[in-house]
C-alpha positions in Angstrom: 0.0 0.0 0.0 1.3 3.5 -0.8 1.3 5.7 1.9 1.6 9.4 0.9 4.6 11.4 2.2 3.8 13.8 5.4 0.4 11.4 6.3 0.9 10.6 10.1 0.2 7.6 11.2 -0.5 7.5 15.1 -1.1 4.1 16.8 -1.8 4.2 20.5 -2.2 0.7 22.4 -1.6 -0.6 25.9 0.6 -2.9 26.7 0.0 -5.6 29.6 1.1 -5.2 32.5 3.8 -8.2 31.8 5.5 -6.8 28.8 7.0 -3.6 30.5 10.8 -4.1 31.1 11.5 -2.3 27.9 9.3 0.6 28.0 10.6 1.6 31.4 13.0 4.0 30.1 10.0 6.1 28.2 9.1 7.6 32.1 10.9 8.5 35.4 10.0 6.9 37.8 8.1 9.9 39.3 5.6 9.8 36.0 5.2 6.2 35.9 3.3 6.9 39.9 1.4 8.9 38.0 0.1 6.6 35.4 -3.6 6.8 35.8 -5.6 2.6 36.7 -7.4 1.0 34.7 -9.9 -1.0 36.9 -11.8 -4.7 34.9 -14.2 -7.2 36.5 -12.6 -11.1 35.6 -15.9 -12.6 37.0 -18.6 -10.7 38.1 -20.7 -13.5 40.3 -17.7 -14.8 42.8 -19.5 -15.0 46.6 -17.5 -15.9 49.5 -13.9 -15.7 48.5 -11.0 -16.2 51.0 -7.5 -15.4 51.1 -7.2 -13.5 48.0 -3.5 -12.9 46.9 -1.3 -11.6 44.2 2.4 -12.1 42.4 4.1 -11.5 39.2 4.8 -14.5 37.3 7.5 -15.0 34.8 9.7 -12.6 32.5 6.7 -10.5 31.3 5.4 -10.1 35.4 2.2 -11.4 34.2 -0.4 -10.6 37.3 -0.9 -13.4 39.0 -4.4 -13.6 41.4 -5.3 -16.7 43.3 -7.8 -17.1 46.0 -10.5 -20.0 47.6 -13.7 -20.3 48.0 -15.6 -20.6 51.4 -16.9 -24.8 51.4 -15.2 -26.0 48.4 -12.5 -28.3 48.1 -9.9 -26.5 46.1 -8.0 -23.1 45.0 -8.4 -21.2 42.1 -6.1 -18.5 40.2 -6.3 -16.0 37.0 -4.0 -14.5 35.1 -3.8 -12.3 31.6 -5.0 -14.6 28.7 -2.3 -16.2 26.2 -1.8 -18.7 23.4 -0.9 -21.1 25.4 -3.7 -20.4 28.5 -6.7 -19.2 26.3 -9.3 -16.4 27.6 -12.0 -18.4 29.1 -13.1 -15.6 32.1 -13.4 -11.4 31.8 -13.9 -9.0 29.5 -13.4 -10.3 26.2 -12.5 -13.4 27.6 -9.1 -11.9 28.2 -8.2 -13.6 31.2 -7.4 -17.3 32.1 -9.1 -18.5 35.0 -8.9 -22.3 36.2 -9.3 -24.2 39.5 -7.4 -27.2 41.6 -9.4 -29.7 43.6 -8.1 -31.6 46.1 -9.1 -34.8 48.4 -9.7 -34.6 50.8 -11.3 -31.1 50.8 -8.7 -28.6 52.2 -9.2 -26.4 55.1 -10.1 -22.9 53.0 -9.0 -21.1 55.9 -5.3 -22.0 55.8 -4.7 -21.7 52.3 -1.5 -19.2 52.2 -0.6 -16.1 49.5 0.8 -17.6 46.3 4.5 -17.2 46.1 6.7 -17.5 42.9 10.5 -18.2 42.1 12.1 -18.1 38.6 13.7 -21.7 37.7 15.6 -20.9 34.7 15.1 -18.1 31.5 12.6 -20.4 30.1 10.7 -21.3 33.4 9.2 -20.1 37.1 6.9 -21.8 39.6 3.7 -21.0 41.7 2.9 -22.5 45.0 0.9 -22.3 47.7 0.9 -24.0 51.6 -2.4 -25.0 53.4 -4.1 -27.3 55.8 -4.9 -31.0 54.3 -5.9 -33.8 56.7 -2.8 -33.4 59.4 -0.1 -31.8 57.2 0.3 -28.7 56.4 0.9 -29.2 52.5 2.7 -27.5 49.8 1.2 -27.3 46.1 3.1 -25.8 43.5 2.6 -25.6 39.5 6.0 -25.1 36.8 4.9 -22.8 34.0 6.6 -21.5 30.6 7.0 -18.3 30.4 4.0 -17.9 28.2 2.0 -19.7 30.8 1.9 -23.0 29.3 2.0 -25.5 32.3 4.8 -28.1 32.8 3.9 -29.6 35.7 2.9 -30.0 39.6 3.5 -31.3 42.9 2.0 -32.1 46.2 4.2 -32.4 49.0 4.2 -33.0 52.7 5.5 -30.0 54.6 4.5 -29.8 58.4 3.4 -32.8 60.3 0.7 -30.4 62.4 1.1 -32.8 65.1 4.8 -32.2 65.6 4.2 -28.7 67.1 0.2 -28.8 68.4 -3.2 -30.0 66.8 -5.2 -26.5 65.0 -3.7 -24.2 62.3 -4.4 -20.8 63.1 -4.6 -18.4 60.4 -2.9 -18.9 57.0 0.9 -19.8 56.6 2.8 -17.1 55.0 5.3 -17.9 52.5 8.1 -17.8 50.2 9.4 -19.6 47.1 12.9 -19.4 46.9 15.2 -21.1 44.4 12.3 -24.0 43.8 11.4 -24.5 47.6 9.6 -23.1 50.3 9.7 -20.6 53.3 7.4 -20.4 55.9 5.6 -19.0 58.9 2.8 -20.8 60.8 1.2 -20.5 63.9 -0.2 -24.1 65.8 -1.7 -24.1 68.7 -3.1 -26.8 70.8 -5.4 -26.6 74.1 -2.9 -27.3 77.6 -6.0 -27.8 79.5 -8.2 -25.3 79.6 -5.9 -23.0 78.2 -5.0 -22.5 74.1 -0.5 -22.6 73.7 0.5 -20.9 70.7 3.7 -21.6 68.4 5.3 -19.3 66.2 6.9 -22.4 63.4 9.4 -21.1 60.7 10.6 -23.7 57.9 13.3 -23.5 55.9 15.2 -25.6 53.4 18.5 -26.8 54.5 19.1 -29.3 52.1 20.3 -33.2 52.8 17.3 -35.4 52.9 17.1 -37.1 56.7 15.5 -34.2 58.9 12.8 -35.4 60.8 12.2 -31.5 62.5 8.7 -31.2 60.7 7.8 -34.1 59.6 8.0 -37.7 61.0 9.0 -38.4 57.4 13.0 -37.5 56.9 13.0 -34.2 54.2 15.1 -31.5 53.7 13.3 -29.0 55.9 14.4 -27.7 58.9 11.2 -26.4 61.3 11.9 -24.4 64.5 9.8 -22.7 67.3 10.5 -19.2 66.6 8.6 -18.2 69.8 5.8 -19.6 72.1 2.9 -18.4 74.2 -0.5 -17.4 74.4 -2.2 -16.1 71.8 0.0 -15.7 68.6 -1.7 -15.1 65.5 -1.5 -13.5 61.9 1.9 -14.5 60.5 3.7 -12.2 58.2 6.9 -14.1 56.1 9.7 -11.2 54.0 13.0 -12.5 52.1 15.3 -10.6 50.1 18.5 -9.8 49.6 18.9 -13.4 52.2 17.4 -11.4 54.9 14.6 -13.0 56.5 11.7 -11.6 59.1 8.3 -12.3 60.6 6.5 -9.6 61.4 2.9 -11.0 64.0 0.2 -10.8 66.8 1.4 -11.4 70.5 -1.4 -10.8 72.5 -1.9 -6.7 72.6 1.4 -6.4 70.7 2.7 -5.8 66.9 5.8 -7.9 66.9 9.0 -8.5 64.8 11.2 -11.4 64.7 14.8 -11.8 62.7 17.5 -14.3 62.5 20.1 -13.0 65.1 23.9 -13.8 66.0 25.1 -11.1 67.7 28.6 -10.2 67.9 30.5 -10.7 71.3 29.7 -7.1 72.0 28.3 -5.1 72.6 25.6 -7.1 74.8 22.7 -5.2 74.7 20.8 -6.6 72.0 21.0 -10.6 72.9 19.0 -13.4 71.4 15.7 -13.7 73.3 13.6 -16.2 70.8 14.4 -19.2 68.3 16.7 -22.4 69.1 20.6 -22.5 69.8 20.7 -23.9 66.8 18.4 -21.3 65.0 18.9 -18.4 67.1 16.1 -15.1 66.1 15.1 -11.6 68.2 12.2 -11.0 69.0 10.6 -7.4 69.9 7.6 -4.9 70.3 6.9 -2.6 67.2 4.3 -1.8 69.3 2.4 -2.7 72.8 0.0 -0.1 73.7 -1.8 0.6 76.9 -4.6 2.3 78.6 -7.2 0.5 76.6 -5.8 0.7 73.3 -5.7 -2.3 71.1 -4.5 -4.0 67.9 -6.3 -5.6 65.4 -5.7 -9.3 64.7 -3.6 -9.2 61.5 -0.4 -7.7 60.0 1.2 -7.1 56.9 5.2 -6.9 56.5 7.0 -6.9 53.3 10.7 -5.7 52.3 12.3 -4.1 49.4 15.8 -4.8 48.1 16.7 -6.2 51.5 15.5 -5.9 55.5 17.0 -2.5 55.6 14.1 -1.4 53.6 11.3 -3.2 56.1 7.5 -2.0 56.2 4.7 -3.1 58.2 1.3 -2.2 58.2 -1.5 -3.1 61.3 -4.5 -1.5 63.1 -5.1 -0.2 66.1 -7.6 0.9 68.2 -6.4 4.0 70.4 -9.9 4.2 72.1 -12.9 5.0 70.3 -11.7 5.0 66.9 -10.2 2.5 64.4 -7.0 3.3 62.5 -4.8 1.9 59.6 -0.8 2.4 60.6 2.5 1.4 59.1 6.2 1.3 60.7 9.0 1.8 58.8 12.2 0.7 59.3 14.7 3.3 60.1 17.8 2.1 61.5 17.7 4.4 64.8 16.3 7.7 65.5 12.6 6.4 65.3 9.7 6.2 67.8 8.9 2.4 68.2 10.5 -0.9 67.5 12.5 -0.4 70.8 15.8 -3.0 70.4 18.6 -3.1 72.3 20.1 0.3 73.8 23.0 2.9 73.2 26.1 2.1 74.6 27.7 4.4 77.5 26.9 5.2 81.4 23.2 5.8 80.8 22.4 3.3 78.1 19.0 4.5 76.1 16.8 2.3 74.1 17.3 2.2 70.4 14.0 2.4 68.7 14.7 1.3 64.9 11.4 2.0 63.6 9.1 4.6 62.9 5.1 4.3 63.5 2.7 6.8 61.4 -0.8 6.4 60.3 -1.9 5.5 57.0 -5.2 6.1 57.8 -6.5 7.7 60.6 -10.1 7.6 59.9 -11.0 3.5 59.4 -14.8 3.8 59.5 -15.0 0.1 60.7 -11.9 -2.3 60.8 -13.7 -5.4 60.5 -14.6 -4.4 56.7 -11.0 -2.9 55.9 -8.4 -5.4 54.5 -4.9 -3.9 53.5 -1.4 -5.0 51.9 2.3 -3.4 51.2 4.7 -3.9 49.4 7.6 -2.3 47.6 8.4 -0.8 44.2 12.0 -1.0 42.3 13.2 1.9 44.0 12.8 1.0 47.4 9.1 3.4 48.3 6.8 1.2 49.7 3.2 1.1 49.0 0.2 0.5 51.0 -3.4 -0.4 49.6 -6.1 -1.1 51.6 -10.1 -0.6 51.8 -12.0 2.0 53.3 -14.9 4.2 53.7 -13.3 7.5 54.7 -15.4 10.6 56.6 -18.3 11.6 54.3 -18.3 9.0 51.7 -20.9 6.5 51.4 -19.4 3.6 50.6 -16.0 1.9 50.6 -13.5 2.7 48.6 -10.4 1.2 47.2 -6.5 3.5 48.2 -3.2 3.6 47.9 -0.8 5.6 49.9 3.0 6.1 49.2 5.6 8.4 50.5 6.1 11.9 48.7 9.6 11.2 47.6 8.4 8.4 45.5 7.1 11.2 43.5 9.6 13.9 43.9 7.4 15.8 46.1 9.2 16.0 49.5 8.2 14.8 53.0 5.3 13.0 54.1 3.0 10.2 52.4 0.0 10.7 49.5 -3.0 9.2 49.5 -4.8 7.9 46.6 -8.1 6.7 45.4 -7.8 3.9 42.3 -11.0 2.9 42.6 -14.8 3.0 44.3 -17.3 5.8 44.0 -20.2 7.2 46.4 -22.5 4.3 45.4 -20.6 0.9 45.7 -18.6 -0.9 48.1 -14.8 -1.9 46.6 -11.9 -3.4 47.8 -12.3 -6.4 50.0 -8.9 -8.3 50.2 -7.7 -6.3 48.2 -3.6 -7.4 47.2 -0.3 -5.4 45.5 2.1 -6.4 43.4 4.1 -3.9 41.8 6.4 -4.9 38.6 10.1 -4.4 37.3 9.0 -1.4 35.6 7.0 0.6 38.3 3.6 -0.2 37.5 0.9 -1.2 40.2 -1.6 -4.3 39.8 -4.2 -4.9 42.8 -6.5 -7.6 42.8 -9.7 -7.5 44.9 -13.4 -7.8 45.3 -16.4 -5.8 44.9 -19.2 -6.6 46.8 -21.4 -4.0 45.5 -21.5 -1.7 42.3 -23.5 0.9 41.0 -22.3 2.8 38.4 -24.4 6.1 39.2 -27.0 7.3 42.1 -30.1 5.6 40.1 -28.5 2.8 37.9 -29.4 -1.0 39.0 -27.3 -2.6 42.2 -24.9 -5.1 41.4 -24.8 -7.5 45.0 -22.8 -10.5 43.6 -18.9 -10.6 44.9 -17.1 -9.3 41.4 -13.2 -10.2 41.3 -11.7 -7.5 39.8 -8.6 -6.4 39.4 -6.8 -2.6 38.4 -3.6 -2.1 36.6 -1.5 0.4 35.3 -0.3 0.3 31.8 2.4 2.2 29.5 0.5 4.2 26.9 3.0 4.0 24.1 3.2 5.3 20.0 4.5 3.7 17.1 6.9 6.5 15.7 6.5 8.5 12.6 5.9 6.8 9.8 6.9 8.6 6.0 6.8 7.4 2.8 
């Protein structure tokens, strides 16, 4: 076809989230923040989900969403449509969604976030830990890159009997190099009264270690710590730094592999085994009737230096959302260990703000953090804030990660005055800047007099790279 000289010819399309590496360089980092979301149902009639989570799979960071369903007997998961994994779910049938059943039926409950490792330039993984029959049990799926699956295994992890008789909460874990990381609370009744233990499982490699399992692996389990009332696990690895961040009765608490040097001696191990030796301290304990909420959320960026966590708290009549960030020394909370000198002062390594001080009810706000490629961490979570009607779906972000100084941003990317958005919700943020959250909607209305949508919709909001074809001249 001829195409006459000076004719321009201006293609715009968006990319998917996954195939973004390369078009980094066309923003700073401070635009790409800016990059407005693009929010998609994947199935509009979803009821009674649990334990929604998210990751980036494979070399193009495909979006990866899993999640269960209340009294069924397996876990299901979406991702972006290919060749390989045809569109059989969303709009345009643009997404891949598919479902795992297992027998005996698996307690929904447990079933942990979905974690991912790469195995090779050709290959990465997917797994997930839960509750089957008296293991805790680890299922994990080997993909090509463009989604076409390999294979998958079910393996024994945790003989639950080892370390107490109930599961509490989900394990939280990690895939690293091909095998798993994890935290898990079990807890068993010592008469009247319910014993907690914090577990942490690690590979160490050889194949005769009987610490979890009756059956010789090569796992390695240890009580981290022990004691009433421990709940809501949070696992972080990178840079081969490792922490838990968790519930202990009124207290947010941090734990971290610890050998301390000879001195000084202020900062000793007080949790783990001799073998496996951790710390263990307060980000918080608050008094005169103030209390936290029952789950945390920690996450690290290129290493532990960069640490976030995010929990509730209820100073006295109001709920509210709060993060602390790691900070070395200088900060408010996270007392550990003290100066050294004559009058030895305690060295609080954290900070503790609010993310949002205005939580209209707790018990409908979920929330999750994690980090982008420049070490700013980001906080989404779920919330009607004062005057609104209905919940909406925010992020919030520190000002730097946007060139713009002090403090932190908040951010609507989705909800409006009619509908309620953004139950367990989940962030994953790719190689490239851009943000994907997964969530549900358990009500929509598109305006103050348009029909009410009550079934659970999945949905899921992305930022994309808006991109041109150059000039074209004939």
């Amino acid at each position: 076809m001829k195409i006459t000289r000076g004719v321009l010819i201006l293609f715009s399309l968006f990319l998917l989230l996954g195939h973004t590496s390369a078009m980094a360089s066309f923003s700073s980092p401070e635009d790409v923040v800016k990059i407005p979301f693009n929010s998609e149902i994947i199935d509009d009639d979803e009821e009674n989900v649990l334990n929604l989570s998210t990751t980036l799979v494979g070399t193009r960071q495909y979006p990866f969403i899993s999640y269960t369903i209340q009294n069924t007997s397996g876990l299901q998961w979406t991702h972006p449509a290919t060749a390989e994994a045809p569109g059989n779910c969303g709009v345009n049938n643009s997404w891949h969604c598919n479902r795992a059943l297992f027998s005996p039926t698996i307690v929904n409950s447990s079933l942990s976030n979905v974690a991912t490792s790469r195995y090779g330039p050709d290959t990465f993984g997917v797994a997930w830990a839960f509750q089957q029959g008296a293991f805790i049990v680890g299922y994990s799926r080997e993909y090509k890159n463009d989604m076409r699956l390999l294979t998958y295994t079910l393996d024994n992890l945790i003989q639950i009997s080892k370390f107490g008789t109930y599961v509490a909460d989900a394990p939280s874990i990690e895939r690293i190099g091909g095998r798993y990381r994890m935290a898990v609370v079990i807890w068993e009744y010592q008469g009247d009264i319910r014993f907690y233990r914090l577990v942490y499982m690690q590979y160490v490699g050889g194949n005769d270690n009987t610490s979890c399992s009756s059956t010789p692996s090569g796992y390695q389990c240890d009580v981290i710590e022990s004691g009433a009332s421990i709940a809501s696990p949070s696992l972080a690895y990178a840079g081969e730094d490792t922490g838990i961040a968790y519930v202990k009765g009124n207290a947010v608490r941090y734990a971290y592999p610890w050998d301390p040097p000879i001195y000084p001696p202020d900062r000793p191990v007080n949790c783990g085994t001799e073998d496996n030796p951790w710390r263990c301290i307060d980000i918080v304990n608050p008094s005169g009737g103030a209390t936290v909420g029952s789950r945390v959320a920690l996450a690290y960026g290129s290493d532990d230096t960069h640490a976030e966590i995010v929990y509730s708290i209820r100073p006295t009549t109001k709920d509210m959302l709060m993060r602390a960030s790691y900070v070395g020394s200088g900060g408010d909370c996270g007392g550990d260990g003290n100066t050294i000198g004559p009058s030895p002062q305690p060295v609080y390594r954290w900070n503790c703000r609010d993310v949002d001080a205005f939580i209209d009810n707790l018990a409908d706000t979920t929330f999750a953090v994690t980090f982008d490629p420049n070490d700013f961490p980001v906080v989404s979570w779920n919330n009607k804030y004062t005057g609104d009607s209905a919940q909406r779906l925010y992020i919030s972000y520190p000002a730097a990660r946007v060139g713009e100084g002090t403090g932190w941003k908040k951010q609507v990317v989705d909800g409006n005055a009619y509908s309620t958005t953004g139950i367990w919700n989940d962030i994953s943020i790719n190689s490239a800047g851009l943000t994907s959250i997964a969530y549900i909607q358990p009500v929509f209305r598109a305006c103050p007099t348009c029909p009410v949508d009550a079934t659970d919709n999945l949905k899921v909001t992305r930022q994309f790279f808006k991109t041109y074809l150059p000039l074209i001249q004939k």
